[in-house]
Structures are given as C-alpha cells and as structure tokens.
C-alpha positions as CSV (number, residue, x, y, z in Angstrom):
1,X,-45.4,-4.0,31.9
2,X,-44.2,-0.8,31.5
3,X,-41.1,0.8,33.4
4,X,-39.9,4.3,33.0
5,X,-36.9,6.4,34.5
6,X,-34.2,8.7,34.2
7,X,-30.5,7.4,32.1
8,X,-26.8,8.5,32.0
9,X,-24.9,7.5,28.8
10,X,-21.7,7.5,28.0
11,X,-20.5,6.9,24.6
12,X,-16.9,6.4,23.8
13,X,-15.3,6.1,20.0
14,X,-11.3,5.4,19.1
15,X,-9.6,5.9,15.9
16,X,-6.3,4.1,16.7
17,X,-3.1,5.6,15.8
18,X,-0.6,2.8,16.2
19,X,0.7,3.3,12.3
20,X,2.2,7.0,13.4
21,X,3.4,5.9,17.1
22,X,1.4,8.3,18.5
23,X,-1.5,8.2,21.1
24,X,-5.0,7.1,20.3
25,X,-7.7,9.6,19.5
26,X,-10.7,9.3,21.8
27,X,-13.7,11.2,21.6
28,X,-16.6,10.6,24.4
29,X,-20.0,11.9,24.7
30,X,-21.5,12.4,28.0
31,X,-25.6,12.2,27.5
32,X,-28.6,12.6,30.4
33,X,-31.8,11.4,28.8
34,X,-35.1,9.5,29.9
35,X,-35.6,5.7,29.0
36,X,-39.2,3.6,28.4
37,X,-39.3,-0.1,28.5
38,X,-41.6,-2.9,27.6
39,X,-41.1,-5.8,29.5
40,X,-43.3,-8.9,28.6
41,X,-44.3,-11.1,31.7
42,X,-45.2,-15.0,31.9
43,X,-44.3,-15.6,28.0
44,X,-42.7,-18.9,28.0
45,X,-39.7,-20.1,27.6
46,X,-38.5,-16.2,28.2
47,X,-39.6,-12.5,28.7
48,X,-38.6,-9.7,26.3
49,X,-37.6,-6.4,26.3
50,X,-37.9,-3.2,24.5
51,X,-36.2,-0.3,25.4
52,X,-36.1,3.3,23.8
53,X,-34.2,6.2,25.6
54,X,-33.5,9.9,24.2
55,X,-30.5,11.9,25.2
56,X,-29.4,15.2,25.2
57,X,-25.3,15.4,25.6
58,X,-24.4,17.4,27.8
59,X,-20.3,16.9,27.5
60,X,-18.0,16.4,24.7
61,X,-14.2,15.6,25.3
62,X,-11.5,14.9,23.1
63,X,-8.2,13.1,24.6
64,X,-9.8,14.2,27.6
65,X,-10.0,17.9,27.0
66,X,-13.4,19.3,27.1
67,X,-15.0,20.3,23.5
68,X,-17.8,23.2,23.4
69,X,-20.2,22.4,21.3
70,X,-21.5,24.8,18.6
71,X,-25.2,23.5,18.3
72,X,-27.3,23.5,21.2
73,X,-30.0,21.3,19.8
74,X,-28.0,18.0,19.6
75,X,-29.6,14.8,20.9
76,X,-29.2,11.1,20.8
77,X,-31.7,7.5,20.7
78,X,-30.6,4.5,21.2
79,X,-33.0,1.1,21.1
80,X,-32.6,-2.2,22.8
81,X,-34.4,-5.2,22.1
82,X,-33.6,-8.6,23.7
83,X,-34.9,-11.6,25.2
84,X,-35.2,-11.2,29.3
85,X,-34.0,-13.5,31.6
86,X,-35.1,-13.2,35.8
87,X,-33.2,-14.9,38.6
88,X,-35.7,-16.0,41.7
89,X,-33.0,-16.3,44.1
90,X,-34.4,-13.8,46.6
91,X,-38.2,-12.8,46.9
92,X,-37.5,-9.4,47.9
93,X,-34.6,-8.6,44.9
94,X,-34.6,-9.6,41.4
95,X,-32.3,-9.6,39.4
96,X,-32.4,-9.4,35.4
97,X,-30.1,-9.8,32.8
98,X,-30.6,-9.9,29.2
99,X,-28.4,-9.5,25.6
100,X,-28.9,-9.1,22.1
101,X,-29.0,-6.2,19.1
102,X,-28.2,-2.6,20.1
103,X,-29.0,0.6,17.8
104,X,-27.9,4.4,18.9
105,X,-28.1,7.5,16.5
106,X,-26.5,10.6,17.7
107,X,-26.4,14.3,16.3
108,X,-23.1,15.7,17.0
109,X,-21.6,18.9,15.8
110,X,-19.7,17.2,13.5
111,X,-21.2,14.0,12.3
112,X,-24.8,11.8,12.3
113,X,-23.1,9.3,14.2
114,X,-24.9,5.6,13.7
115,X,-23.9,2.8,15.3
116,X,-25.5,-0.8,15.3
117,X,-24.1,-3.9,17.5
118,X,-24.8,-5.9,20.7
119,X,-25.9,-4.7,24.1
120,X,-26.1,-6.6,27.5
121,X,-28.3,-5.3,30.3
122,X,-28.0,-6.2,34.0
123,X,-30.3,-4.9,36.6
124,X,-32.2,-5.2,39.7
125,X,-36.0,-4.9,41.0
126,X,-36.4,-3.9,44.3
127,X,-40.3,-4.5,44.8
128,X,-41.0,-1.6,47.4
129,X,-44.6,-1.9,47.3
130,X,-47.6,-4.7,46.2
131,X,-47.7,-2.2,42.9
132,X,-44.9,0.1,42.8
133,X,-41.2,-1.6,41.8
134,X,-37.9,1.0,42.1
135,X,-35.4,-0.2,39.0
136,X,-31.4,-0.2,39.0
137,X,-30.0,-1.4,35.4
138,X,-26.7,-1.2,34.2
139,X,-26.4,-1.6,30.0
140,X,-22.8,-2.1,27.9
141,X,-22.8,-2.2,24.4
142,X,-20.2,-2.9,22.0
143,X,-21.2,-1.5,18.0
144,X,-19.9,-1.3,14.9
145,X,-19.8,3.2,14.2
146,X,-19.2,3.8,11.1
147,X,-22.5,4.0,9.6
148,X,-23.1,7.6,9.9
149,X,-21.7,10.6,8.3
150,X,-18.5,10.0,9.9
151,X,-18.1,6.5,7.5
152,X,-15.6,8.0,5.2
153,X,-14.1,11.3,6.8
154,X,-13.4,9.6,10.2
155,X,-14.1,6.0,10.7
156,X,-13.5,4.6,13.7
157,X,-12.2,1.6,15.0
158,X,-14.0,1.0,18.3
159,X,-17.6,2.0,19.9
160,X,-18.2,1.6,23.1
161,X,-21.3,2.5,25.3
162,X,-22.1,2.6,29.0
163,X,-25.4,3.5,30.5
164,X,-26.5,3.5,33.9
165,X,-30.4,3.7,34.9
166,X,-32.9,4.5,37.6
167,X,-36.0,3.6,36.9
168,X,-39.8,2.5,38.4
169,X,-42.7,0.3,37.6
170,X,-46.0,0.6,38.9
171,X,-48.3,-1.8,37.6
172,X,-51.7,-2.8,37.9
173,X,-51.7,-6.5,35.9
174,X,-48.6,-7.9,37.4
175,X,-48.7,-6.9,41.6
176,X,-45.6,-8.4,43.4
177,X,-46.0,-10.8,45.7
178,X,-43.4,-10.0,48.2
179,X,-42.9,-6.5,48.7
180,X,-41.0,-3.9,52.0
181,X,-44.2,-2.1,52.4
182,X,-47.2,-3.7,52.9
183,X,-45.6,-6.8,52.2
184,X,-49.0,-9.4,51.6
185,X,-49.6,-12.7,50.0
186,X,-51.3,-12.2,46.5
C-alpha cells in the first residue's frame, strides 16, 4: 500500500554547557515537508514500513530567539524503516505503532547536519470509505548528530526529533472492510 500526506518536523539539538555554569545551547529547526510510505499488508509474522519525507525549514531559533536564515534553498530528508505492528481492537479505528532505525540529513546555513538513531511511530487509520483511508501519525526519534559537518566545530550532545503527519491511502488491492461511508461487507 501506498499512503501519502503532508508533515511538520521539528528538530531539536543541545550542546550542554554544565562545565561553564551557564545555560544550555539549543538550536531547533521548524520544517513543513510532504511524506511517502510503503506499508506491506498480510506478510506474516509482521508488516513493514518505509517512509521517506522532504522538508523545507521554515524556522530557525536559537535559545529561543528567532535565526534568519541566509540561504533560501535549505531542505531536509529523513527515512524510516521499521517493522509494523496493527492493533484490531476497533473495526472502524486502527491503530499502528512501529520502531526501529531512523536517518535525517539537513542543509542548514551553517552545517550538513546528519544524524542516524531510532525512531518510534504511532498512528491511527480512520477508514472513511471501502477505498479511501484518512492517516494521523505521530513519529519521535532520538539520534546520534554528529555525523555532519558540524562533527568537529560543534558536536552536540543530544538530537531530538518530533514529527506530526496527516496523511491518506486510497487503495485498490487492500479495500477496508468496515468503513463510515458506505460501510459494506467485503
């Protein structure tokens, strides 16, 4: 299956400043992008995932404090790829959750920022017609960031990442069996 949709990233690194007694430096990136998934179905044991997403950061803050940036071609890709596991609880909700290894690349003013570690995505499937299914997913990841240009000039000590989705599947192969419109046994 294939599901598509919009993203929101937000992508926050620390460089911790507890040797000077001073306060932390935190730098976050606020991205919009568009995300593709593909989702395997009726693979035993478990489903998997792929996910690729491209940003464009729209928002840089230091400590806070807004940054401009000086390039305006900057972007950002991150890719997700994990095993998929799919609660049957309710017919007319689903609810996935999945975890495994993370990658996100992202051209900054400064830096080629390139972090790698471990994501966990949590979503829901609302199944609003026999084809057509509307996708809310939450994804956290926690990665190691100093792979990039940044390694040696500015390494950091903690990478965070928070993405929220919206998102829809229509599909063909793979029709839901209960659905709010046209709701019909298949």
């Amino acid at each position: 299956m294939f599901n598509e949709g919009v993203v929101f990233s937000q992508v926050t690194r620390i460089v911790y400043q507890d040797d000077f007694e001073r306060s932390n430096f935190v730098w976050q990136d606020y991205s919009l992008g568009m995300y593709g998934e593909i989702q395997t179905v009726n693979m035993k044991p478990v489903n998997s995932i792929i996910r690729v997403a491209a940003f464009y950061p729209f928002l840089h803050t230091f400590n806070g404090m807004d940054q401009v940036a000086k390039q305006v071609l900057l972007y950002a890709v991150d890719i997700y790829a994990a095993p998929m596991f799919q609660t049957d609880m309710w017919k007319y909700v689903r609810i996935n959750y999945s975890f495994g290894p993370h990658f996100f690349y992202e051209l900054s003013d400064a830096y080629h920022h390139i972090e790698v570690g471990g994501g966990s995505l949590l979503g829901l499937e609302l199944p609003v017609a026999t084809r057509w299914t509307i996708l809310f997913n939450g994804f956290v990841s926690v990665d190691y960031g100093n792979l990039g240009t940044n390694r040696i000039i500015q390494p950091y000590n903690m990478v965070w990442n928070y993405q929220l989705e919206l998102g829809f599947r229509y599909s063909k192969r793979n029709p839901n069996t209960f659905s709010y419109i046209r709701a019909k046994q298949i």
